[in-house]
C-alpha positions as CSV (number, residue, x, y, z in Angstrom):
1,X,-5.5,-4.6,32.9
2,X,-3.6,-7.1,30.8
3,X,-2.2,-6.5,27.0
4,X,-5.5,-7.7,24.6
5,X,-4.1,-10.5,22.4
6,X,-4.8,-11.0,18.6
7,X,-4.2,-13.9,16.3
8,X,-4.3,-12.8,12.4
9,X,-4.5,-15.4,10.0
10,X,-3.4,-14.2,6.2
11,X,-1.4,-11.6,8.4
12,X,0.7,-11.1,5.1
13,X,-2.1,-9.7,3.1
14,X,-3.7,-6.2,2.5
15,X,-6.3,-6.8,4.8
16,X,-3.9,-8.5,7.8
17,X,-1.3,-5.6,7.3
18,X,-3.9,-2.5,8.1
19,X,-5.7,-5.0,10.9
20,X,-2.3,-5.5,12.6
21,X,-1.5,-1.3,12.4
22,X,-4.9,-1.1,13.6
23,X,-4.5,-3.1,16.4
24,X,-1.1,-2.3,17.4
25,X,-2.0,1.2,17.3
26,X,-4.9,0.7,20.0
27,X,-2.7,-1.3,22.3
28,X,-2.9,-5.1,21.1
29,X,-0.1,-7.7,21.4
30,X,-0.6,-9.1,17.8
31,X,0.6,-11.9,16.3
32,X,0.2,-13.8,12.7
33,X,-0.1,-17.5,11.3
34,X,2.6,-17.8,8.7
35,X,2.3,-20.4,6.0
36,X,5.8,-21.1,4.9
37,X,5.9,-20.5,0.8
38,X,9.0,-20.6,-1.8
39,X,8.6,-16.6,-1.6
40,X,9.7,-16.3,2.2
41,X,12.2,-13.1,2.1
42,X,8.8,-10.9,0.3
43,X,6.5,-12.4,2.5
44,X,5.7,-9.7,5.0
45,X,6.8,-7.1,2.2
46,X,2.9,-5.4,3.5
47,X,3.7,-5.1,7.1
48,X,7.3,-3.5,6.2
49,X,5.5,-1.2,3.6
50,X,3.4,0.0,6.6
51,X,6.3,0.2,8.9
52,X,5.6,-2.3,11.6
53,X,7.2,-5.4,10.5
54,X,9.0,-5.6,13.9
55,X,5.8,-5.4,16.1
56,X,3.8,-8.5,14.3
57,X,5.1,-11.7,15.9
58,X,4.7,-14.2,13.4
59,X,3.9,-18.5,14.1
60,X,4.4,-20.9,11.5
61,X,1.1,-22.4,10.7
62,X,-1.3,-23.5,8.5
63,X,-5.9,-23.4,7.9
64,X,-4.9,-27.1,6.5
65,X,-3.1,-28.4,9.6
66,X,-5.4,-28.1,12.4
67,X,-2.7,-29.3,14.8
68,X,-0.5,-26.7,14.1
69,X,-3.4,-24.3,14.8
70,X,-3.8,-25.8,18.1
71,X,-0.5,-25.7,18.9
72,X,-0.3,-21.9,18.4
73,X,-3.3,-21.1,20.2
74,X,-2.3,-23.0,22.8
75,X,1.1,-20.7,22.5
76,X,-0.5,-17.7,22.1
77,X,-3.8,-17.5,24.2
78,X,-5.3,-14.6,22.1
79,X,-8.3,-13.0,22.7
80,X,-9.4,-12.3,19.3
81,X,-9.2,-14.1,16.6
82,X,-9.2,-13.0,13.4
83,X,-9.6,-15.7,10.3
84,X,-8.2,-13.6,7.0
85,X,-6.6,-16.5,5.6
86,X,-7.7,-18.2,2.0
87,X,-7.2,-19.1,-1.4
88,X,-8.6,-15.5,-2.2
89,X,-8.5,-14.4,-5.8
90,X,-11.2,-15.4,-7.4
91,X,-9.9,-16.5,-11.2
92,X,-7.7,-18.9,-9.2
93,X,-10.4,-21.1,-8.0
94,X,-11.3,-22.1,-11.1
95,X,-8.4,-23.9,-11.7
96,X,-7.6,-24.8,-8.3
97,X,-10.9,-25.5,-7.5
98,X,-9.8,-28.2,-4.4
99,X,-6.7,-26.3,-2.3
100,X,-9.1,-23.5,-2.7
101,X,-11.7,-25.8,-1.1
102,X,-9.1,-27.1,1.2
103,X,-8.1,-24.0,2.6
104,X,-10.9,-21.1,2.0
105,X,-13.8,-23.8,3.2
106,X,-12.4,-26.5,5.1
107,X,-9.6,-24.0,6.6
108,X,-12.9,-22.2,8.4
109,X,-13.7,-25.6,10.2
110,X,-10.0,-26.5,11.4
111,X,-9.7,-23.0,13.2
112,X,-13.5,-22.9,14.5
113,X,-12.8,-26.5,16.4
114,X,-9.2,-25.5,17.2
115,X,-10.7,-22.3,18.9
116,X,-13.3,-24.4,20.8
117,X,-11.0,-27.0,21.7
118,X,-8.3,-24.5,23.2
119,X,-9.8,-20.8,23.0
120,X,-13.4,-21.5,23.9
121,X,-14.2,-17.9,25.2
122,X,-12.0,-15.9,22.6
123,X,-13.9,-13.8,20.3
124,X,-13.5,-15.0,16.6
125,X,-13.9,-13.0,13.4
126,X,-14.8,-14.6,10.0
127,X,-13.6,-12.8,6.5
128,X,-17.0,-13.4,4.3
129,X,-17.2,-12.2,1.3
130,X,-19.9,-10.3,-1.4
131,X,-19.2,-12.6,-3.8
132,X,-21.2,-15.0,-2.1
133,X,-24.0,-12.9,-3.5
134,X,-22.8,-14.1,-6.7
135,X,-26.0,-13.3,-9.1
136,X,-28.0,-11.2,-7.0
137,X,-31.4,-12.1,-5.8
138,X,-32.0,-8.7,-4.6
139,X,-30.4,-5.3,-6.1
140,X,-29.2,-4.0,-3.2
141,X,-27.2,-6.7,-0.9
142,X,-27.5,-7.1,3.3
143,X,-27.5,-9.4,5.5
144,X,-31.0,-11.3,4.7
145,X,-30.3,-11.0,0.5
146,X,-29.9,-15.1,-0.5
147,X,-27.0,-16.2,-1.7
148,X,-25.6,-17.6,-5.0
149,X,-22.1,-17.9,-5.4
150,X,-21.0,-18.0,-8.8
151,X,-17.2,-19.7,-8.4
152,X,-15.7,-22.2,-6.2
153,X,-13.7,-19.6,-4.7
154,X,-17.7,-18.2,-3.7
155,X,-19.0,-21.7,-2.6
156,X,-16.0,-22.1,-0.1
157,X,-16.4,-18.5,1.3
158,X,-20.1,-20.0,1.5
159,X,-19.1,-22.8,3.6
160,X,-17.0,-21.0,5.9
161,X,-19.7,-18.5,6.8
162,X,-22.6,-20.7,7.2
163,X,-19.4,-22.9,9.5
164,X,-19.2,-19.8,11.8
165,X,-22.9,-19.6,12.1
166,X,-22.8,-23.1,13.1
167,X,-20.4,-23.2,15.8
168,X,-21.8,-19.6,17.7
169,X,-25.3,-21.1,17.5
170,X,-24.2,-24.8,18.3
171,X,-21.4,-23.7,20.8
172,X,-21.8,-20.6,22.1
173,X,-18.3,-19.3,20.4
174,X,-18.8,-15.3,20.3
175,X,-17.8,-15.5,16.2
176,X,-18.6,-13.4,13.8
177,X,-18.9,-13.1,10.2
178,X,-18.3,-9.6,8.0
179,X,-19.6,-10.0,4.6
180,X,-17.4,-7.8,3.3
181,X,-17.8,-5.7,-0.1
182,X,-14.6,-5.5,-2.9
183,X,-12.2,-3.4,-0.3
184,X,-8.9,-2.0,-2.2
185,X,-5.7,-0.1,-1.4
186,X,-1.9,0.1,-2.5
187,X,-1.4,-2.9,-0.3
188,X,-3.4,-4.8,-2.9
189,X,-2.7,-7.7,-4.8
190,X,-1.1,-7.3,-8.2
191,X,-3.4,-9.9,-9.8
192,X,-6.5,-7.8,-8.6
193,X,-8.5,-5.6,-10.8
194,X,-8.0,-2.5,-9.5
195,X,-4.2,-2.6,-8.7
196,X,-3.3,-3.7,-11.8
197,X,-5.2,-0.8,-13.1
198,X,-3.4,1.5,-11.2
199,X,0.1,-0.2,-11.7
200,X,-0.8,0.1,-15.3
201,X,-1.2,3.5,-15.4
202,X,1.6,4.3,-13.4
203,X,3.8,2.2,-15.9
204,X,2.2,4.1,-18.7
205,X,2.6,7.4,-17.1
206,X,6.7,7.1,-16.5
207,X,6.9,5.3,-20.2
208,X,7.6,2.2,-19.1
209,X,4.3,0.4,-21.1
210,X,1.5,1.7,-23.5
211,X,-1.2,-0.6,-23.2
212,X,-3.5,-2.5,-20.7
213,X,-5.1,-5.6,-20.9
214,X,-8.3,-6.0,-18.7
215,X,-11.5,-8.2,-18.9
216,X,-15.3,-7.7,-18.4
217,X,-14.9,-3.8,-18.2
218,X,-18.9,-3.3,-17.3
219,X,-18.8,-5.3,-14.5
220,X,-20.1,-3.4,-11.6
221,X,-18.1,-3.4,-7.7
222,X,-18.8,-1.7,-4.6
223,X,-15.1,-0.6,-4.1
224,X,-13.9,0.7,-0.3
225,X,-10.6,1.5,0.9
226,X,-9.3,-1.7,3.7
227,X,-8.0,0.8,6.4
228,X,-11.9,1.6,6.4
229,X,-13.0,-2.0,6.2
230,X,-10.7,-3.5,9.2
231,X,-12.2,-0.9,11.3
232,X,-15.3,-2.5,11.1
233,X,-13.9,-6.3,11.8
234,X,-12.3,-4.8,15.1
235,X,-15.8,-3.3,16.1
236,X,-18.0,-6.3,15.6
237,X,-15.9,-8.3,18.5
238,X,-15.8,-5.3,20.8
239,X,-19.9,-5.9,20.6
240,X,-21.7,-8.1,23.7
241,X,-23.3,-10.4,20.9
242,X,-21.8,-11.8,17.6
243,X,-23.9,-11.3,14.7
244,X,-23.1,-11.2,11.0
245,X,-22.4,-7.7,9.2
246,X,-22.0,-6.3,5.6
247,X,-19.5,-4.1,5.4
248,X,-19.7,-1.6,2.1
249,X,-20.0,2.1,0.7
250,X,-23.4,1.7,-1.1
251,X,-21.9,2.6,-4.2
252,X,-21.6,0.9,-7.3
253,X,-19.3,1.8,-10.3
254,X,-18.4,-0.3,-13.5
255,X,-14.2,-1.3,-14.1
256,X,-14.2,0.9,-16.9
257,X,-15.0,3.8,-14.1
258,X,-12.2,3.4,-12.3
259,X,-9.9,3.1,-15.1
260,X,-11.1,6.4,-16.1
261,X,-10.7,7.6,-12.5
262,X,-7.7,6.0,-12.0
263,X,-5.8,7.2,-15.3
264,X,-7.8,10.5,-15.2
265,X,-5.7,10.7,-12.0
266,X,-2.6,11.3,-14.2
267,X,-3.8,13.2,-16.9
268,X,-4.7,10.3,-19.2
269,X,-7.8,8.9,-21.5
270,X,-7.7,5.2,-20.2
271,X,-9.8,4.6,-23.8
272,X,-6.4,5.4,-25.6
273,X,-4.8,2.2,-23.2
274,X,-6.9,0.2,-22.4
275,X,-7.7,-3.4,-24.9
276,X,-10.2,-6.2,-23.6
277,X,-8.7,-9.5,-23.8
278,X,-10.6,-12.5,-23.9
279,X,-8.2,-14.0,-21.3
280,X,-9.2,-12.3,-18.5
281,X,-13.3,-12.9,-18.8
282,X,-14.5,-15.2,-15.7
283,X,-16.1,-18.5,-16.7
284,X,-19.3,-17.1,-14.4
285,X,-19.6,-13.8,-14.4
286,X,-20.6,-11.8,-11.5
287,X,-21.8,-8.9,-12.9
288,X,-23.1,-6.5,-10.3
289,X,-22.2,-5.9,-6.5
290,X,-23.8,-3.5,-4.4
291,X,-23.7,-3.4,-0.6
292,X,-26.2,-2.0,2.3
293,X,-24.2,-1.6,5.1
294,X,-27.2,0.1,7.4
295,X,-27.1,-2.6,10.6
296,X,-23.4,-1.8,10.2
297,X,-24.0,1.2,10.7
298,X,-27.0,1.2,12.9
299,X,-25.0,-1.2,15.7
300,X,-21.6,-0.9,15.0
301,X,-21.5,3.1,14.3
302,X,-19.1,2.0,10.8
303,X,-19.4,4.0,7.6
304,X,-16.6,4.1,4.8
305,X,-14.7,7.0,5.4
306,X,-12.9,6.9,1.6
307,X,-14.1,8.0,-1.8
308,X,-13.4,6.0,-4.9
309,X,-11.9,8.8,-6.2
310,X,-9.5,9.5,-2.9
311,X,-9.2,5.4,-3.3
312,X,-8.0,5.6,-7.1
313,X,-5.8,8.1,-6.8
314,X,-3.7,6.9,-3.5
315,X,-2.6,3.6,-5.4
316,X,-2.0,5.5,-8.8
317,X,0.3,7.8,-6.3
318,X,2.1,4.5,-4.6
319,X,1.9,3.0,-7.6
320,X,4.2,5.6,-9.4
321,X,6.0,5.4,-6.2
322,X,6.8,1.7,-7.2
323,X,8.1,2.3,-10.3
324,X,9.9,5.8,-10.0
């Protein structure tokens, strides 16, 4: 039997980093679209802090170039495809309302009809996202709760998901969509709630700040670890029939929980650090998340394996790591 092929897109981020150890681990030949940025020499700074920098083949390419999508699929012939890639922090989209558009919405489109044009019979998975949710129609979240996004960054998300939905029902492509709940780790952005918690801590722990400015500190998040979440990507193209999945702990806990978690970690009040700044408050708020992840469960046999606590703690410990 042949080596499976993958194609990541967003290879360079948290979630592309675990899904590439992953799949290298159970055998795959993996490789990654590249987009080519000013900040080449840290951009697979993830995959080296894993260790497997050297397995990952990497293809120039970009969501908003469908011919250079076609060309590597053509290259590559994987058999799954998995599309991580987008504009994906959430403040962002606000003021880049359009690239976000162009590459988190639009980007879903250019791989969907490059994958039918070259890759018909690969198996394609599609990065959703809770915030689609936005203000929630139901309190718990699954798959039949209606949406309504509450940022452009939510609307594009919205567009690519509904876009995957179109083409396996319209097509026949075997594509997927996880509707994935906030997923965290030490791999995680700096510009993201919860590591620049942690890195926060860790720089007030070793002396090196004593405050930290955060926003809307009662907004509520169903936080996983993303070792547990790619798991769950993997498993909905290993399935006979593509379907759409939320993928999420069932637990929800307010910011100002994990900074008490997080700095608790280290033997610290977070109320002694921790100032809101106007700043950081969202235009629309989303103020509570909370995922059911039963058909996940039920048909794929996924549950998150990681506390919130075990979470916390692991990127207050790499976190210290960083700055030792």
């Amino acid at each position: 039997m042949s080596t499976k092929k993958a194609l990541i897109t967003g290879v360079s981020g948290q979630d592309g980093a675990y899904l590439s150890e992953l799949l290298l681990i159970k055998g795959y030949e993996v490789h990654g679209l590249l987009r080519r940025s000013a900040s080449a020499d840290v951009i697979d700074a993830r995959l080296k802090w894993l260790g497997i920098a050297d397995q990952v083949t990497l293809h120039d390419g970009n969501l908003t170039d469908i011919m250079s999508l076609i060309r590597v699929l053509q290259e590559v012939q994987p058999d799954e495809i998995y599309n991580l890639g987008a504009q994906s922090f959430v403040k962002s989209s606000w003021q880049q309302p359009l690239l976000t558009g162009q590459v988190t919405a639009i980007g879903v489109s250019n791989i969907l009809e490059a994958v039918r044009t070259v890759t018909p019979a690969a198996r394609f998975y599609q990065a959703s996202s809770s915030e689609m949710y936005g203000l929630i129609q139901e309190p718990l979240q699954s798959e039949k709760t209606p949406f309504y996004p509450r940022s452009p960054y939510a609307v594009a998300k919205l567009y690519g998901h509904w876009m995957t939905v179109n083409y396996r029902e319209s097509f026949g492509l075997h594509a997927s969509s996880g509707i994935l709940f906030n997923h965290e780790s030490p791999l995680r952005g700096i510009e993201f709630v919860t590591r620049k918690i942690t890195d926060g801590v860790a720089r007030i722990k070793l002396g090196k700040a004593n405050a930290l400015a955060l926003g809307n500190l009662d907004a509520k998040r169903d936080w996983g670890h993303a070792r547990d979440y790619v798991k769950a990507m993997w498993l909905m193209l290993q399935q006979d029939k593509p379907d759409d999945y939320v993928v999420a702990t069932g637990r929800t806990e307010t910011v100002r929980e994990f900074c008490r978690l997080a700095f608790g970690h280290v033997g610290l009040n977070y109320e002694d650090h921790v100032t809101v700044d106007p700043r950081f408050m969202r235009p629309a708020e989303v103020d509570v998340l909370l995922g059911d992840a039963s058909k996940a469960r039920d048909k794929l046999g996924w549950a998150a394996e990681t506390t919130l606590e075990q979470l916390a703690a692991e990127m207050v410990e790499a976190d210290l790591k960083r700055h030792s």
